[in-house]
N, CA, C and O of each residue as an XYZ file, in Angstrom:
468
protein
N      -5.195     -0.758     11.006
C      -6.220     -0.596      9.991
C      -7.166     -1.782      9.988
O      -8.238     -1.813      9.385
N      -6.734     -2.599     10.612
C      -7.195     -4.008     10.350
C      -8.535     -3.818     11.162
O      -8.590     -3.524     12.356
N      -9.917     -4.099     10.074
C     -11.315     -4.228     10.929
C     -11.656     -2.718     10.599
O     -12.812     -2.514     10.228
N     -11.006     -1.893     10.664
C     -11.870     -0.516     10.355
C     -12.388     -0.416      8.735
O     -13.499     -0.013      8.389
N     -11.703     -0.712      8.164
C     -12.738     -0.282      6.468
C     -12.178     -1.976      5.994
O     -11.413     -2.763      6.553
N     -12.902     -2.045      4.821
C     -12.936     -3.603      4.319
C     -12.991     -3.156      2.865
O     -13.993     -3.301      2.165
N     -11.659     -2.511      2.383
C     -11.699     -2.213      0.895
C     -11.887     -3.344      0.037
O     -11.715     -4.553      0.188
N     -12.500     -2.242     -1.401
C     -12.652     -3.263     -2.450
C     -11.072     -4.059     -3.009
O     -10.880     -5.144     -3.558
N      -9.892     -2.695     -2.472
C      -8.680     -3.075     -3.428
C      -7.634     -2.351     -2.570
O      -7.991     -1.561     -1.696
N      -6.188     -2.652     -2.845
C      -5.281     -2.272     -1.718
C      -4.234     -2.068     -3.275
O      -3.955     -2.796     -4.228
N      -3.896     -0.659     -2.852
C      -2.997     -0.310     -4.223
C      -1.526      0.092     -3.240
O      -1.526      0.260     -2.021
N      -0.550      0.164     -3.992
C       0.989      0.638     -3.253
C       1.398      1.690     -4.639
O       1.561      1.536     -5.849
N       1.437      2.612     -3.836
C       2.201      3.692     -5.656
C       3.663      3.567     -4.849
O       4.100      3.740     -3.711
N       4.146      3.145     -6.196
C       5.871      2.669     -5.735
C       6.803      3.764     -5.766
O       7.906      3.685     -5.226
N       6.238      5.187     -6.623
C       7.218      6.310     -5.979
C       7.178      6.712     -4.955
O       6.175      6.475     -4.281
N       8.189      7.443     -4.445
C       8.373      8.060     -3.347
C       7.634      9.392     -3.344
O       7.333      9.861     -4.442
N       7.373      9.923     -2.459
C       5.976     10.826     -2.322
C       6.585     12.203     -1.466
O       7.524     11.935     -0.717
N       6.247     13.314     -1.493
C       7.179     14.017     -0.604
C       6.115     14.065      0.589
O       5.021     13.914      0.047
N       5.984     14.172      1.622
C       4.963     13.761      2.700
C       4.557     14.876      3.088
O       3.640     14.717      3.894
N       4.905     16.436      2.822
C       4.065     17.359      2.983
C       2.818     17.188      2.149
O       1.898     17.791      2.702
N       2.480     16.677      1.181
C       1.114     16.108      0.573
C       0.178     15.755      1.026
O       0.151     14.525      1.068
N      -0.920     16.352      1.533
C      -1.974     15.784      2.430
C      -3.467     15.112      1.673
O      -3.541     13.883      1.674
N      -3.919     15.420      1.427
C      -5.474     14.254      1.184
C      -5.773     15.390     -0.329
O      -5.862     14.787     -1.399
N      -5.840     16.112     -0.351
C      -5.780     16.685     -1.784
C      -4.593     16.913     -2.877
O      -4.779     17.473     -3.957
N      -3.154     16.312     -2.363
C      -1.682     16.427     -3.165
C      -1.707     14.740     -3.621
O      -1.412     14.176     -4.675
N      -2.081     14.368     -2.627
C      -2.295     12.437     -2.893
C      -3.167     12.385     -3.517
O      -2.958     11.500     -4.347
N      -4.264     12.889     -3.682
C      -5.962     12.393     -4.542
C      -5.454     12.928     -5.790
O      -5.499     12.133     -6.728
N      -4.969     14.112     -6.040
C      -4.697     14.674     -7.131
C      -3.148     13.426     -8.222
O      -2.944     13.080     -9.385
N      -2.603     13.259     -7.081
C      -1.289     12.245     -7.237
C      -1.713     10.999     -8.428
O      -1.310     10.786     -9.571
N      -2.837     10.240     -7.441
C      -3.799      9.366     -7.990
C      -3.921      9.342     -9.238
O      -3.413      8.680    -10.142
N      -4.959     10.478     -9.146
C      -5.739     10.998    -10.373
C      -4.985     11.855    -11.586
O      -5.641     12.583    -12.331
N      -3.482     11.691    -11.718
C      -3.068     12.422    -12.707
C      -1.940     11.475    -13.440
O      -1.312     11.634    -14.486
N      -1.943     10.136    -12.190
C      -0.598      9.504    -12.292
C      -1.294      8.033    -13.050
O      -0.754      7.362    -13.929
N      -2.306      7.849    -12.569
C      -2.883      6.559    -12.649
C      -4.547      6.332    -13.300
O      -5.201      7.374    -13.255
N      -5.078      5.466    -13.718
C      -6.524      5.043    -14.210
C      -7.545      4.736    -12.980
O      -8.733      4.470    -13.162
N      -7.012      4.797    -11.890
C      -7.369      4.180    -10.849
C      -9.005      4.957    -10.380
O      -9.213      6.141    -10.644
N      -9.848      4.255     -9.809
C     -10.995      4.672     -9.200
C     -10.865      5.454     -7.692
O     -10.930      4.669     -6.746
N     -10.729      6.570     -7.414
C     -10.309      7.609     -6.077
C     -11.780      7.237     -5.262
O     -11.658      7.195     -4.038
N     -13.164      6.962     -5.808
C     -14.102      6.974     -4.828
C     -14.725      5.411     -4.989
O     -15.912      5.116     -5.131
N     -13.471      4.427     -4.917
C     -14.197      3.148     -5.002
C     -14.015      2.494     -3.695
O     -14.463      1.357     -3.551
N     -13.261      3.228     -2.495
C     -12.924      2.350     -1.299
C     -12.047      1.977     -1.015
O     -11.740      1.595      0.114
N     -11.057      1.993     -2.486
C      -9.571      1.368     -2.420
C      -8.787      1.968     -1.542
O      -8.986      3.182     -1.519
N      -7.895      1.561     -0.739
C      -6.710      2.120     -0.106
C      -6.017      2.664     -0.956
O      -6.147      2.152     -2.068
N      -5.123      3.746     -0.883
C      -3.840      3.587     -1.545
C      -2.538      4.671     -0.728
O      -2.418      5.790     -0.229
N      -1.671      3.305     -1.053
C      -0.883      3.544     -0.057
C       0.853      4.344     -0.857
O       1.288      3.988     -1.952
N       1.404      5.208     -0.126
C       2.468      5.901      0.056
C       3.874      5.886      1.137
O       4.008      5.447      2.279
N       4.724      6.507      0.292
C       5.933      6.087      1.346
C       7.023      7.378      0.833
O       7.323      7.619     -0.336
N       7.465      8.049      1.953
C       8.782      8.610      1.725
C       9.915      8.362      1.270
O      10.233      7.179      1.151
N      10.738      9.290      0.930
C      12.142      8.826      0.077
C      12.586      7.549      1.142
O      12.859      6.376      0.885
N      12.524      8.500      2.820
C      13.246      7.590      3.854
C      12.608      6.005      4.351
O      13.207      5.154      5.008
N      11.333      5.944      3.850
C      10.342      4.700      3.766
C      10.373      4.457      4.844
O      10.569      3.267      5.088
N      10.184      5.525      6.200
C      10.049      5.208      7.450
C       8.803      5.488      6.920
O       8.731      4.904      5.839
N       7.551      6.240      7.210
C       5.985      6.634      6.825
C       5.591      6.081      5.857
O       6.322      5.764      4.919
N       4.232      5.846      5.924
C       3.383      4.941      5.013
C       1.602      6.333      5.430
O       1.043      6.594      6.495
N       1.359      6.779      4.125
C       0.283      7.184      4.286
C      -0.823      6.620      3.538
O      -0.763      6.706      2.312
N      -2.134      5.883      4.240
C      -3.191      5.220      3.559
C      -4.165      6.425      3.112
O      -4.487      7.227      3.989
N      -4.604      6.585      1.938
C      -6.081      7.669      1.305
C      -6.950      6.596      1.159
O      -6.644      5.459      0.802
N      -8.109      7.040      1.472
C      -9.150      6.375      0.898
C     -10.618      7.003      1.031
O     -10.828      7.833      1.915
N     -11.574      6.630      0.200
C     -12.640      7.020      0.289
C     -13.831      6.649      1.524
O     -14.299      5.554      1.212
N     -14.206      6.936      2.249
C     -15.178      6.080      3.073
C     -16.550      6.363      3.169
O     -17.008      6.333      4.312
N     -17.283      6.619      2.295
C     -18.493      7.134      1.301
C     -19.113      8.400      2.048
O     -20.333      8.362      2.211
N     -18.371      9.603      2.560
C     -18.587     10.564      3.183
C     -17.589     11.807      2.845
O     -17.655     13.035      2.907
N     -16.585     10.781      2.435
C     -15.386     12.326      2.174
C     -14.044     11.344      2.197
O     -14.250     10.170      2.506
N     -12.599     11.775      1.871
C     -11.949     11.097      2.032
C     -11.099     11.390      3.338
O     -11.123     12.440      3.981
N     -10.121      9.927      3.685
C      -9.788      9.756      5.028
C      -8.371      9.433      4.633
O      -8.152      8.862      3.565
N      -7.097      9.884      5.711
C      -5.543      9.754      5.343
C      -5.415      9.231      7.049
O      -5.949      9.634      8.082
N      -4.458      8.171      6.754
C      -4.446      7.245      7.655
C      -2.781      7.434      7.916
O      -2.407      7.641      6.762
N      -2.026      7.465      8.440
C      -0.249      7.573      8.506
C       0.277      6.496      9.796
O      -0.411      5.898     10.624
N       1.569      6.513      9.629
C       1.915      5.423     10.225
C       3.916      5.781     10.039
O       4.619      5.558      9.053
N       4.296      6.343     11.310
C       5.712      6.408     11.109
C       6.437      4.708     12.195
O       5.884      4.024     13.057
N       7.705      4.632     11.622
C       8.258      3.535     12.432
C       9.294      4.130     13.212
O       9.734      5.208     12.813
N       9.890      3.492     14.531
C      10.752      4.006     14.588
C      12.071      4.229     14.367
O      12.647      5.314     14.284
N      12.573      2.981     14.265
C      13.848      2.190     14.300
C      14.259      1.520     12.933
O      15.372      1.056     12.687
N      12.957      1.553     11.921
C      13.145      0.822     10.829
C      12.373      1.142      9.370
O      11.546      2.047      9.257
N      12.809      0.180      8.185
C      12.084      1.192      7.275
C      11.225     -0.156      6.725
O      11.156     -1.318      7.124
N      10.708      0.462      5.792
C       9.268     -0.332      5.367
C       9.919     -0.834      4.118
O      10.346      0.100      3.439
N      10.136     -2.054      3.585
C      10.476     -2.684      2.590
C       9.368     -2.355      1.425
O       8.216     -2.760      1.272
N      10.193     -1.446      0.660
C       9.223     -0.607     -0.509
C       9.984     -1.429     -1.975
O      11.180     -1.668     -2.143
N       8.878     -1.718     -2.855
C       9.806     -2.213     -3.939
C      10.219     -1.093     -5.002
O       9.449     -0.662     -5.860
N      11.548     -0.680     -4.822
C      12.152      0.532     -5.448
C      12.383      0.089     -6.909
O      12.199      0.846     -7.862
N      12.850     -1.351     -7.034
C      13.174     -1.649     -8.374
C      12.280     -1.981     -9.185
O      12.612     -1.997    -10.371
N      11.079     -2.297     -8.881
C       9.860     -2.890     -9.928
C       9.527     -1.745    -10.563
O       9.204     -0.702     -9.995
N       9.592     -1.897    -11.606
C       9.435     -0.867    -13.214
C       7.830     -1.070    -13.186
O       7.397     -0.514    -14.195
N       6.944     -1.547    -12.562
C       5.093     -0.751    -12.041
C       5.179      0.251    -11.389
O       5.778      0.299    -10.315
N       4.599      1.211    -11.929
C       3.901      2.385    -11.158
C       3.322      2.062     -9.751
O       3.726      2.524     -8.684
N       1.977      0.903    -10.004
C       1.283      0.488     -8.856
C       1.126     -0.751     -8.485
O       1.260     -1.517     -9.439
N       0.916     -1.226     -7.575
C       0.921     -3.067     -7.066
C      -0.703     -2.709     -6.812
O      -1.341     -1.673     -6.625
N      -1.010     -4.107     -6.908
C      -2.356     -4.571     -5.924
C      -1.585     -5.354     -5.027
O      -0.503     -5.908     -5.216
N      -2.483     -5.304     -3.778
C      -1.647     -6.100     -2.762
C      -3.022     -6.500     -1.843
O      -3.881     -5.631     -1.694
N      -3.219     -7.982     -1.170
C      -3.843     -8.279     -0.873
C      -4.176     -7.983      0.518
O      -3.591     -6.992      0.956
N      -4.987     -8.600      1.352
C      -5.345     -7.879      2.552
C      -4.119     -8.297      3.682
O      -3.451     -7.494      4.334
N      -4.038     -9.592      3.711
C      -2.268    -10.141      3.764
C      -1.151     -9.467      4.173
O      -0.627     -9.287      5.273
N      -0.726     -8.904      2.294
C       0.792     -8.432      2.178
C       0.453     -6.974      2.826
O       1.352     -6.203      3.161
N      -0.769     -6.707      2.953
C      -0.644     -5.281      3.335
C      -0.119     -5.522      5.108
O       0.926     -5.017      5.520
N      -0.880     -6.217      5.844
C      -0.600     -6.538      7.534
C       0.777     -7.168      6.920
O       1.528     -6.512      7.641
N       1.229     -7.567      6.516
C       3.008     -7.945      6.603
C       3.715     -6.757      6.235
O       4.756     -6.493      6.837
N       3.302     -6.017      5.346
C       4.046     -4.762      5.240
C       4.010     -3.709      6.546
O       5.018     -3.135      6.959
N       2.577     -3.547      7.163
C       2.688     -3.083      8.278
C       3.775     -3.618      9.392
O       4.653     -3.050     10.041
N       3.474     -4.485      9.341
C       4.694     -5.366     10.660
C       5.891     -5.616      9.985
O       6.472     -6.630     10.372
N       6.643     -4.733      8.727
C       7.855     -4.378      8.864
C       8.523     -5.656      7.633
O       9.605     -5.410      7.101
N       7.753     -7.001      7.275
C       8.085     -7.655      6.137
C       7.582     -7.105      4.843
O       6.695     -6.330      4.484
N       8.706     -7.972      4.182
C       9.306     -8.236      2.509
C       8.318     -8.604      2.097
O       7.875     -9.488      2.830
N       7.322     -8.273      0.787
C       6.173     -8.393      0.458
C       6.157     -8.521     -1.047
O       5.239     -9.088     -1.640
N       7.501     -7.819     -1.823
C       7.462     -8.015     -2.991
C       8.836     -8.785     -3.396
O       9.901     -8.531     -2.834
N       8.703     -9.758     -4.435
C       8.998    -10.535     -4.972
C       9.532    -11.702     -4.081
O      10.502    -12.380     -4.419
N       8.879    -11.882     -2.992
C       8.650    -12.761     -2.209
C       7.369    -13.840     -2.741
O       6.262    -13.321     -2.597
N       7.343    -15.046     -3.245
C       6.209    -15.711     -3.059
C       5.862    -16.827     -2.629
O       6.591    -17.793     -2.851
N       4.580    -16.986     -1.857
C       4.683    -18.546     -1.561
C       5.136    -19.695     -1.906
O       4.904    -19.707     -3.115
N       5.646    -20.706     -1.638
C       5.478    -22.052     -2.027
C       4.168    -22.545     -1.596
O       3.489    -22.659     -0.576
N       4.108    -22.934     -3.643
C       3.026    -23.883     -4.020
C       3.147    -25.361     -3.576
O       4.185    -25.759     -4.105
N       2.696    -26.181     -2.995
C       2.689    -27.725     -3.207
C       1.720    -28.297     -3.691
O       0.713    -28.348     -2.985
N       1.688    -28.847     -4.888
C       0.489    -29.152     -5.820
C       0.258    -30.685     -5.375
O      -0.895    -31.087     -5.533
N       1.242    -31.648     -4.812
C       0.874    -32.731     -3.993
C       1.677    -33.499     -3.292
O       2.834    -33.282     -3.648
N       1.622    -34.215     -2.547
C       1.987    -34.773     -1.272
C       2.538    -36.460     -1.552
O       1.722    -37.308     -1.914
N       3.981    -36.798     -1.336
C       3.964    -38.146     -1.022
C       4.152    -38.306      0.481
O       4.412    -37.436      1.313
N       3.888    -40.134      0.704
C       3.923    -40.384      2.028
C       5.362    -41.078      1.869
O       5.393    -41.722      0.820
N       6.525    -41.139      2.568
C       7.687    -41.384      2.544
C       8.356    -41.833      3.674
O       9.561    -42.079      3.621
């Protein structure tokens, strides 16, 4: 995905999705589940019970576009336990989620300053 669209916002809906749902079961999904803007550019991303597939919707000011992505060997670290409906996720956690890392409740270390020792 990386370089093809340059969304305003990168959303994750944390239920599980049944994946016969194609670009009108997901838009509708969106739009019944959430406040969210369907024609602002945002990604938003999906995952099966088995969290091998990840399907991206999004708008691309012509019509909307469904992007999929199965793995083979492994599953996509989905956060099952976070009591949010939806994450924002930055441009980042999204390429680490693609390449198969832990993205939620993972966070950087801060170092606010430096001794010399």
């Amino acid at each position: 995905m990386k370089g093809l669209v340059h969304p305003p916002a990168i959303y994750l809906y944390r239920e599980f999705v049944d994946f016969r749902k194609s670009i009108n079961g997901l838009a509708a999904l969106v739009e019944s589940e959430t406040d969210l803007p369907l024609n602002s550019g945002a990604l938003f991303l999906f995952t099966n019970k088995q969290r091998d597939k990840i399907k991206v919707l999004y708008w691309d000011t012509t019509g909307f576009a469904l992007w999929y992505k199965r793995l083979e060997k492994a599953k996509f670290k989905w956060p099952v336990r976070e009591k949010k409906q939806v994450f924002t996720l930055s441009q980042f956690e999204l390429d680490r989620l693609l390449a198969g890392f832990t993205i939620i409740g993972h966070k950087p270390i801060k170092i606010h300053d430096y001794t010399m020792s």
